[in-house]
C-alpha positions, 0 to 999 in steps of 0.5 A: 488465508495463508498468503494474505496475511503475509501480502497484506502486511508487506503492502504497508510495510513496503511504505513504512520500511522507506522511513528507514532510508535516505533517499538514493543512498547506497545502504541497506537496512534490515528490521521488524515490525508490526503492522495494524491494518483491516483484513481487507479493503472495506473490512469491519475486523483488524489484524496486527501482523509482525513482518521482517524490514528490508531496505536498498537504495543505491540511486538506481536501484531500490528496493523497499518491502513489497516494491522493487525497482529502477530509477532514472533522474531527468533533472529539475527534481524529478525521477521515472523509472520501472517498478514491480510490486506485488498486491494482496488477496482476499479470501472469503473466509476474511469475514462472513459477509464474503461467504460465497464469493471467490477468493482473489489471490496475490497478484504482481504488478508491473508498470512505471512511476515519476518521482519529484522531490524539492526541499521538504517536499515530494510526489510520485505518480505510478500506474501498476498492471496486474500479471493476473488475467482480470485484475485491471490497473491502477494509478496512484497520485501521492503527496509528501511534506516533511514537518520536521527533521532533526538529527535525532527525529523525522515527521514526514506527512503523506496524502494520496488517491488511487484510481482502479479501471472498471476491471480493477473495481470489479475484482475487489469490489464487484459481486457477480451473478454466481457470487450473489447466488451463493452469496451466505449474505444475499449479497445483490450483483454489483458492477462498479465502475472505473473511478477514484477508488479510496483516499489516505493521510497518514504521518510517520515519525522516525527516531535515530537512536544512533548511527546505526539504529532506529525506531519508526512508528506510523499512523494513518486513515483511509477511506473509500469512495465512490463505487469502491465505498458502495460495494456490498462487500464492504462493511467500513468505507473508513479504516485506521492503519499504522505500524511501529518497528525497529531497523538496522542501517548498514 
């Protein structure tokens, strides 16, 4: 457990830190918050984490929570770019029914992403490998609206879909022979399949409270499907999640 609850918490964090910063503005942003989120993928029990906020973005470079990256403008609204991010790990000892299964450490990722952005409206698309032997790759597809900006109060409304490869399902959600066997749950093998692992909505809101400081608070809701919701690792396909925090703008 002593890497995961740091990974985990910085993986939202790296989405909610961006409701601190314009986009391709050349300022900084530091904070804290608290995150509420399950303690793994699938997980049944909840865990709040408090975590420092980091946020850069000069237009070309950015940096946001658990991602680092370089961007390219290529016109009509939209960007590409490099990106690395780092995921979170599971331990067996997150919850009783992983007891006999190997632990999945932290892992980076590196890969590509292209951005669009028009008026209230974004997307982004990215693909991310893992540098750990065996942990596969991942797309995400994301949308964004914004329903509301005043000076004082942002409400920005975000969905997206992620897909793993087979390698990718497997680490996470599959159960090998020598994990079923030792398996304290009588987990059964299981070998998913490549496909669309989980879907997510959430809705962040932001408060300026002046030019400086502001609060952000986010709510979202995510569900597994297909092989990823069948895994026997997994106790709830569905999950809440959210974070609240306080930053500075420099």
């Amino acid at each position: 457990m002593r890497h995961i609850r740091i990974a985990a918490a910085l993986a939202i964090g790296a989405a909610t830190a961006t409701a601190f910063e314009s986009a391709y503005s050349a300022e900084a942003s530091l904070g804290a918050q608290i995150n509420v989120m399950p303690k793994y993928e699938g997980a049944a029990s909840y865990r709040a984490i408090p975590l420092p906020i980091f946020a850069y973005d000069n237009g070309l470079l950015f940096v946001s929570g658990l991602s680092a990256g370089i961007r390219y403008p290529i016109g009509a609204g939209f960007s590409t770019g490099l990106i690395a991010q780092f995921d979170f790990g599971r331990d067996a000892d997150d919850s009783p029914r992983l007891a006999g299964t190997h632990d999945i450490s932290n892992t980076a990722r590196v890969g590509g992403f292209v951005d669009w952005h028009k008026g209230k409206w974004r997307a982004s698309f990215n693909v991310l490998q893992a540098t750990h032997s065996g942990y596969g790759l991942k797309m995400r597809l994301a949308g964004g609206y914004t329903a509301l900006s005043t000076p004082k109060n942002t409400v920005h409304l975000a969905v997206g879909a992620t897909f793993g490869n087979e390698d990718y399902m497997n680490t996470y959600f599959g159960v090998t022979d020598q994990e079923a066997a030792a398996s304290q749950s009588k987990l059964p093998v299981c070998s998913p399949s490549a496909g669309i692992k989980g879907v997510d909505a959430s809705v962040t809101w932001t408060h300026q409270l002046n030019p400086h400081w502001s609060t952000a608070a986010m709510l979202g809701v995510s569900s597994l499907v297909g092989d990823a919701a069948d895994s026997p690792v997994v106790e709830h396909k569905a999950a809440v999640f959210g974070s609240v925090g306080l930053a500075y703008r420099f």
